[in-house]
C-alpha positions in Angstrom: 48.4 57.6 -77.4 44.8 57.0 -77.8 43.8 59.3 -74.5 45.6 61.7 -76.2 43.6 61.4 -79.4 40.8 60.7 -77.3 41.1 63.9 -76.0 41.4 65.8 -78.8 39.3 64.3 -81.0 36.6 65.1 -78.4 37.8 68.6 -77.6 38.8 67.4 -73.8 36.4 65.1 -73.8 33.7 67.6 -74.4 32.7 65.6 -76.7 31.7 62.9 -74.5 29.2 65.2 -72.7 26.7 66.2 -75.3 23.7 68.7 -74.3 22.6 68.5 -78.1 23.6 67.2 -81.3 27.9 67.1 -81.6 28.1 69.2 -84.5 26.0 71.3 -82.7 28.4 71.3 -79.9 31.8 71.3 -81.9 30.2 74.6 -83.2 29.9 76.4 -80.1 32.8 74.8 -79.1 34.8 76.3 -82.3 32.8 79.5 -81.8 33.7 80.0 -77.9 38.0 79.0 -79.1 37.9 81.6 -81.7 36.2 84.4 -79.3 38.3 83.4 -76.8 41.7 84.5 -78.6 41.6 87.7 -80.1 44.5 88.2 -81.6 45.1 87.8 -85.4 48.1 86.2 -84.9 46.9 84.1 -81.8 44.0 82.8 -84.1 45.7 82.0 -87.1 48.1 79.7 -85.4 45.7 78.1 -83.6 43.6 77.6 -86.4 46.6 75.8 -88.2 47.8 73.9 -85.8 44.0 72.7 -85.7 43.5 71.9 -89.0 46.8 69.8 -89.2 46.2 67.5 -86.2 42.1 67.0 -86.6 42.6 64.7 -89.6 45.0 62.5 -87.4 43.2 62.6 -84.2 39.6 62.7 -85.7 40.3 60.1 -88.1 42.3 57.7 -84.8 39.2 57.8 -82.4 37.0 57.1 -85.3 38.6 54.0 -85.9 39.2 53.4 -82.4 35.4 53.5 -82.1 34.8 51.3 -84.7 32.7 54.0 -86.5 33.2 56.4 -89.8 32.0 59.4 -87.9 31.2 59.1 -84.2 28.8 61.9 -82.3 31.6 62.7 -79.4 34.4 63.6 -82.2 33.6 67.4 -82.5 37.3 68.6 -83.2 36.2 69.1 -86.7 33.5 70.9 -86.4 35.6 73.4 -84.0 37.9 73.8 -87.5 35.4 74.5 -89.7 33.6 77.0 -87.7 37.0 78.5 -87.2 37.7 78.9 -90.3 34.1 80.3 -91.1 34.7 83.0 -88.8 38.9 83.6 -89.3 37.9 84.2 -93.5 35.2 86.6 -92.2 37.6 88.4 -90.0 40.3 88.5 -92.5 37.8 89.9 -95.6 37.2 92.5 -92.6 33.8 91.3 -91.5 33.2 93.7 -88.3 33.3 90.8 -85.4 30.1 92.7 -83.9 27.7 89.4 -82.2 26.0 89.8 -85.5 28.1 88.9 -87.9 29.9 86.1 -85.5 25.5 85.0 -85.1 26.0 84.8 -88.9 28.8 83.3 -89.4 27.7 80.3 -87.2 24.6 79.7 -88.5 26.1 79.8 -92.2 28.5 77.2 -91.0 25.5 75.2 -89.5 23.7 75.3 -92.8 26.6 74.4 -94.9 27.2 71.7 -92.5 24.1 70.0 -92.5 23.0 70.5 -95.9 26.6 69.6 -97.3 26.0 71.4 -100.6 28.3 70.4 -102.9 31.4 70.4 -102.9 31.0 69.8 -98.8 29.2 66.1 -100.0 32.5 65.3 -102.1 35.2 66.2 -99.6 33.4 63.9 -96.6 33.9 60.9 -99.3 38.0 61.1 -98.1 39.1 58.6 -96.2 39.3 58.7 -92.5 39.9 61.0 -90.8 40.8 63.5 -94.0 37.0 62.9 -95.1 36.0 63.9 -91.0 36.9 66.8 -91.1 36.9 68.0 -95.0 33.4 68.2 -95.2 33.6 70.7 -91.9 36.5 72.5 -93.7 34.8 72.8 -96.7 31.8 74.0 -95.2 33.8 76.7 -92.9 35.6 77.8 -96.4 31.9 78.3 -98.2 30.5 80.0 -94.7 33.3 82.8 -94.7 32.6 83.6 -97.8 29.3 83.5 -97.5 29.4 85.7 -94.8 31.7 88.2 -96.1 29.2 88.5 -99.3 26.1 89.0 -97.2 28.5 91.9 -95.0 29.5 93.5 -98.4 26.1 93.5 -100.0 24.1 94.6 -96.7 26.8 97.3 -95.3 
């Protein structure tokens, strides 16, 4: 059980094999995942299914690691860049390399800065508070995003 959140947790060990910063990397990561399924449907799912196993797997290599937050876990930055970029998609944000450009680097802002509420939600516990700063932050991107499309289209 812990390869296997091991290997999540670390995006198949991607994690483990950091060019640059890991939220940097879970970003790309999350970024390169959502480009490479383009159907609604396809990216919905998967986006789901993400969001409901990062808390557990995030929150068991943490603790595995004997840290609150460990560089190599990037599984929850890959959700909350999803999520920045499905709420763009769905608020019918054009996904021209633009506005994906945008919605990445929004997600990267709220990310670092953690604005609130982003602050509040990585106070959770465990793994919850791993990966509801990210979610928070991908939630506050999208609509970031779709307000800068709407206001500059």
């Amino acid at each position: 059980m812990a390869w296997l959140t091991r290997f999540l947790a670390t995006v198949g060990l991607l994690g483990e094999h950091l060019p640059a910063p890991g939220t940097t990397v879970g970003s790309l990561l999350g970024l390169g995942l959502f480009l490479a399924f383009p159907g609604p449907g396809a990216r919905i799912g998967i986006g789901i299914g993400l969001t409901l196993v990062a808390p557990w797997a995030c929150g068991r290599e943490a603790a595995r690691r004997g840290e609150a937050d460990p560089s190599p876990v990037v599984l929850d930055e890959v959700v909350g860049q999803w999520w920045a970029l499905q709420i763009m998609m769905w608020t019918g944000v054009p996904p021209t390399s633009g506005w994906v450009l945008a919605g990445f680097a929004l997600f990267r802002l709220f990310d670092v800065l953690k604005p609130p509420p982003v602050r509040q939600a990585e106070l959770l516990p465990g793994g919850l508070g791993i990966v509801a700063d990210d979610l928070v932050a991908g939630v506050l991107a999208g609509l970031l995003g779709t307000l800068l499309n709407r206001a500059l289209v």
